[in-house]
N, C-alpha and C positions, 0 to 999 in steps of 0.2 A: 695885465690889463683887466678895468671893471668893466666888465658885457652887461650890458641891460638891456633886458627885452621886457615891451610892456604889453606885447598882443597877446592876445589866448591861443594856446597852440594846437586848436581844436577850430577855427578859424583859418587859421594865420599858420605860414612856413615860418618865423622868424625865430623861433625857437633851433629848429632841424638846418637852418642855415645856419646861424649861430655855432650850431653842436658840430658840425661839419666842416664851416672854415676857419673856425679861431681854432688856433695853436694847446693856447692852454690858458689860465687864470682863474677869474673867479665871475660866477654868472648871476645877476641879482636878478628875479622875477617881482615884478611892480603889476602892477592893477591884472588886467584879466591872465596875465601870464603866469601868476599864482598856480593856476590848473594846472599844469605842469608841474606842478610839483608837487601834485597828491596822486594816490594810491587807486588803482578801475581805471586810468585813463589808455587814451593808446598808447600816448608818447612817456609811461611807466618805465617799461624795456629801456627806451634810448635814454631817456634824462638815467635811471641806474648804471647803467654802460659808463656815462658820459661823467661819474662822480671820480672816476678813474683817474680821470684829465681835470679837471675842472673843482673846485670848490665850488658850491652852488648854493644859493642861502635865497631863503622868499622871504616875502616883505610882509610881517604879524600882522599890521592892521590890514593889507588886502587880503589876506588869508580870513581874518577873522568877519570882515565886512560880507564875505562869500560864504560863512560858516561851514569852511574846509580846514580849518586851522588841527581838526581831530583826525585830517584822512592826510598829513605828510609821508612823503615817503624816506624810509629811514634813509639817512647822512644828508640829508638836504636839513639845510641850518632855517634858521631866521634871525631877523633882525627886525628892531623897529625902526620910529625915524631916526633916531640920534644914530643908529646901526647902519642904517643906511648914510649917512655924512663921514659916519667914520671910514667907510667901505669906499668913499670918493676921495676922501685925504690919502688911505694906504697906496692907493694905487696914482702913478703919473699919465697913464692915459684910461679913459673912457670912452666905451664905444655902443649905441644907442641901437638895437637890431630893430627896424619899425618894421 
Protein backbone atom coordinates (compact mmCIF):
# COMPACT_ATOMS: atom_id res chain seq x y z
CA UNK A 1 0.00 0.00 0.00
CA UNK A 2 1.05 3.93 -1.05
CA UNK A 3 0.65 6.03 2.35
CA UNK A 4 0.66 9.58 1.72
CA UNK A 5 0.77 12.15 4.17
CA UNK A 6 0.79 15.66 3.22
CA UNK A 7 0.70 17.44 6.97
CA UNK A 8 4.05 18.67 8.65
CA UNK A 9 4.50 16.49 11.43
CA UNK A 10 5.64 19.15 13.72
CA UNK A 11 1.85 20.38 13.43
CA UNK A 12 0.13 17.45 12.78
CA UNK A 13 -0.05 13.46 14.37
CA UNK A 14 -0.63 12.17 10.73
CA UNK A 15 2.76 11.17 10.22
CA UNK A 16 3.00 9.14 13.99
CA UNK A 17 -0.48 7.65 13.12
CA UNK A 18 0.64 6.51 9.82
CA UNK A 19 4.07 5.00 11.49
CA UNK A 20 1.89 3.15 14.07
CA UNK A 21 -1.08 1.81 12.21
CA UNK A 22 -0.03 0.75 8.84
CA UNK A 23 1.32 -2.71 8.57
CA UNK A 24 4.08 -2.09 6.11
CA UNK A 25 4.58 -0.37 2.48
CA UNK A 26 5.83 2.48 1.18
CA UNK A 27 5.33 6.10 2.65
CA UNK A 28 5.38 9.31 0.27
CA UNK A 29 5.90 12.77 2.15
CA UNK A 30 4.05 15.60 -0.14
CA UNK A 31 4.00 19.33 0.70
CA UNK A 32 4.71 20.30 4.48
CA UNK A 33 5.21 16.50 5.43
CA UNK A 34 8.66 16.76 3.67
CA UNK A 35 9.95 17.80 7.36
CA UNK A 36 9.76 14.70 8.29
CA UNK A 37 12.06 13.65 6.45
CA UNK A 38 15.13 15.83 7.28
CA UNK A 39 17.70 15.61 9.80
CA UNK A 40 17.20 18.16 13.72
CA UNK A 41 13.76 17.32 13.76
CA UNK A 42 11.86 15.46 16.53
CA UNK A 43 10.17 12.96 14.62
CA UNK A 44 14.16 11.96 13.18
CA UNK A 45 14.24 8.94 15.71
CA UNK A 46 10.76 7.51 14.65
CA UNK A 47 10.74 8.07 10.70
CA UNK A 48 14.67 6.16 11.20
CA UNK A 49 12.98 3.39 13.41
CA UNK A 50 10.24 3.38 10.88
CA UNK A 51 12.66 2.71 7.42
CA UNK A 52 12.81 -0.75 8.95
CA UNK A 53 9.07 -1.31 7.98
CA UNK A 54 8.32 1.08 5.48
CA UNK A 55 10.06 2.35 2.25
CA UNK A 56 9.83 6.01 2.59
CA UNK A 57 10.71 8.47 -0.16
CA UNK A 58 9.94 12.65 -0.10
CA UNK A 59 8.67 14.47 -2.90
CA UNK A 60 12.08 16.69 -4.57
CA UNK A 61 10.12 19.68 -5.51
CA UNK A 62 8.56 20.06 -1.91
CA UNK A 63 11.88 19.35 -0.37
CA UNK A 64 13.50 21.73 -2.64
CA UNK A 65 10.63 24.63 -2.51
CA UNK A 66 11.34 24.48 1.59
CA UNK A 67 15.20 24.33 0.90
CA UNK A 68 15.55 21.21 3.07
CA UNK A 69 16.40 19.17 -0.01
CA UNK A 70 20.46 19.30 1.74
CA UNK A 71 19.16 18.11 5.36
CA UNK A 72 17.53 14.24 4.17
CA UNK A 73 17.83 11.83 6.40
CA UNK A 74 19.81 8.83 5.11
CA UNK A 75 17.47 5.90 3.41
CA UNK A 76 14.70 8.21 2.92
CA UNK A 77 14.59 8.34 -1.04
CA UNK A 78 12.96 10.88 -3.27
CA UNK A 79 11.16 11.25 -6.19
CA UNK A 80 9.83 13.77 -8.46
CA UNK A 81 6.45 14.25 -10.08
CA UNK A 82 6.79 11.42 -12.67
CA UNK A 83 8.14 9.50 -9.28
CA UNK A 84 5.45 10.12 -7.63
CA UNK A 85 2.84 8.66 -10.53
CA UNK A 86 5.04 5.87 -10.78
CA UNK A 87 4.71 5.18 -6.87
CA UNK A 88 0.66 5.39 -7.51
CA UNK A 89 0.71 2.84 -10.50
CA UNK A 90 3.16 0.28 -8.31
CA UNK A 91 0.93 -0.03 -5.71
CA UNK A 92 -3.16 -1.21 -5.83
CA UNK A 93 -4.15 0.74 -2.96
CA UNK A 94 -3.62 4.18 -1.57
CA UNK A 95 -4.21 5.60 1.55
CA UNK A 96 -4.28 9.70 2.19
CA UNK A 97 -2.99 10.19 6.24
CA UNK A 98 -4.83 14.00 6.51
Amino acid sequence: MLHIVNKSPLERNSLAACLRIAGSGTILLIEDAVYGAIRGTTVEAAVKEALVRFRIVALQPDLDARAVADRVIEGVGTVDYAGFVDLVAEHRNCQSWL
